[in-house]
C-alpha positions as CSV (number, residue, x, y, z in Angstrom):
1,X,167.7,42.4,-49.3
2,X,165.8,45.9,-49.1
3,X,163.7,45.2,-51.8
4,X,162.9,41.4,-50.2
5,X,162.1,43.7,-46.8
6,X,160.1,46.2,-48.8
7,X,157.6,44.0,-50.6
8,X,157.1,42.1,-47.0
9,X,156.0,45.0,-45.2
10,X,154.5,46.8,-47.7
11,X,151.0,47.3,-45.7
12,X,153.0,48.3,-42.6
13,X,154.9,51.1,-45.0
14,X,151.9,52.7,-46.5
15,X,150.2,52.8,-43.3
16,X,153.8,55.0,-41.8
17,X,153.9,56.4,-45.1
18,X,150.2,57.9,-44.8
19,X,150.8,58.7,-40.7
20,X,154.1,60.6,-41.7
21,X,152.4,63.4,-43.5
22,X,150.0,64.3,-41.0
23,X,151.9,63.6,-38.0
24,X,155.4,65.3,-38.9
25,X,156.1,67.7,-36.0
26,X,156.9,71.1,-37.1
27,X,160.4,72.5,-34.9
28,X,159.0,76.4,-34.5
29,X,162.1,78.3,-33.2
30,X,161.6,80.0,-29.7
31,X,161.8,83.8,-31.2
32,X,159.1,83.4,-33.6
33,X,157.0,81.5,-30.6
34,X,156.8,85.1,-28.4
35,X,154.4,85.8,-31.0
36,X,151.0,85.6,-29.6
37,X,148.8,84.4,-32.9
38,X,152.1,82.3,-33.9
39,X,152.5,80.5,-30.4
40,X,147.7,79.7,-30.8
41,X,148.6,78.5,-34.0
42,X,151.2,76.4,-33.1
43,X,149.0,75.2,-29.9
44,X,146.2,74.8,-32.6
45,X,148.1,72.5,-34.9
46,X,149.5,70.2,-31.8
47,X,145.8,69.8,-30.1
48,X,144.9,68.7,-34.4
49,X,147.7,66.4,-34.4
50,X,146.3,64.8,-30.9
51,X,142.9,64.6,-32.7
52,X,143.8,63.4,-35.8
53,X,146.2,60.4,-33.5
54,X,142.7,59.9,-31.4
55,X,140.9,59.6,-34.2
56,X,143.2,57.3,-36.5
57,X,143.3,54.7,-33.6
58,X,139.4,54.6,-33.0
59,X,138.9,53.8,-36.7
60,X,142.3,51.0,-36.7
61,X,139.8,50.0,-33.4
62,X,136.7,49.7,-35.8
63,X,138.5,47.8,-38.9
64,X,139.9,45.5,-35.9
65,X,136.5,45.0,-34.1
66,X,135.2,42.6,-36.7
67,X,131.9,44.7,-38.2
68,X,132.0,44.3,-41.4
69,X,129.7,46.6,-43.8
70,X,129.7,42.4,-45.5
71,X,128.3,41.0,-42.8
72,X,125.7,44.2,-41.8
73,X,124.5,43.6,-45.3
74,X,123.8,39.9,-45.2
75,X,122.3,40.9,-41.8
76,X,120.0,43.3,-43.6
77,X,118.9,41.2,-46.2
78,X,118.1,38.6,-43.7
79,X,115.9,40.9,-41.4
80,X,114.4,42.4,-45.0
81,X,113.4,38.0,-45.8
82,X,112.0,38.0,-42.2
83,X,109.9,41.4,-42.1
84,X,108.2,40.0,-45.6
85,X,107.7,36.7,-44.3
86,X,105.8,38.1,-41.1
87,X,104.2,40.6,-43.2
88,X,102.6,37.2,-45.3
89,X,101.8,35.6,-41.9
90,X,99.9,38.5,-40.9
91,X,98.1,38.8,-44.1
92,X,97.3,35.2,-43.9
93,X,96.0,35.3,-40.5
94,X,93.8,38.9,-41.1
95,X,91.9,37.0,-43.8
96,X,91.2,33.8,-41.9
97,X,89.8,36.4,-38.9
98,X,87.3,38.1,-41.2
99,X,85.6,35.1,-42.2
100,X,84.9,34.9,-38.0
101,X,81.4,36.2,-37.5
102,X,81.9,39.4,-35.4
103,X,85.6,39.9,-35.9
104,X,85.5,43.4,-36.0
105,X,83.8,43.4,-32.0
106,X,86.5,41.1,-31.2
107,X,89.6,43.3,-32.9
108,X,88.1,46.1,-30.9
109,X,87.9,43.6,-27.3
110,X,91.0,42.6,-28.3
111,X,92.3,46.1,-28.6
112,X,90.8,47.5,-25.0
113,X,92.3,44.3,-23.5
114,X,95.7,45.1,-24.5
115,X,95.2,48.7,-23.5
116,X,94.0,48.2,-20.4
117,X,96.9,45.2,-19.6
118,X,99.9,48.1,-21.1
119,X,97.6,50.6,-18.4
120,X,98.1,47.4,-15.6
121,X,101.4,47.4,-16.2
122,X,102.4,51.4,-16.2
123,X,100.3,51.5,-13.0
124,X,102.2,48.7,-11.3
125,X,105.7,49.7,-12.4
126,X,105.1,53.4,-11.3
């Protein structure tokens, strides 16, 4: 039965197992605590152990919370497809402008158009 009990919770023991050797609390007797360095060290090692609690549960938090470094990847890749795929577009559509007559006066209209709009916009918002 305690090996059957064991092998079920084997996750949860490692887990304890791992916790255990940070989180022991070390019994410092009274006498040796009227020390002044050993009583900071002591406070020391307590405000580490807080930490090192704090810090465990965020990342349990993080494993729980469903981002996987899978599934930022396949994100990635897909934005990577869609930045290449506007970058064609953009190509495509720059060389059916320059056969326009004039394009370069029109880029440049174009251009003071969208400054002066951005300028419309700054002006109304402030």
């Amino acid at each position: 039965p305690v090996l059957y009990w064991l092998l079920q919770k084997t996750n949860e023991l490692k887990k304890r197992a791992y916790l255990a050797r940070f989180l022991v609390k070390l019994e410092v007797p009274a006498e040796f605590l009227q020390d002044d360095t050993v009583a900071d060290t002591n406070k020391q090692y307590e405000e580490l152990m807080e930490g090192f609690k704090n810090l465990h549960k965020e990342c349990e938090q993080l494993k729980m919370s469903g981002f996987s470094t899978a599934e930022i990847r396949r994100d990635i890749s897909a934005m990577e497809e869609e930045k290449d795929q506007l970058l064609k577009r953009v190509e495509r559509l720059r060389k059916r402008v320059e056969t326009v007559q004039n394009y370069q006066r029109m880029l440049e209209m174009a251009r003071q158009l969208r400054v002066e709009k951005e300028r419309e916009e700054y002006i109304a918002q402030h």
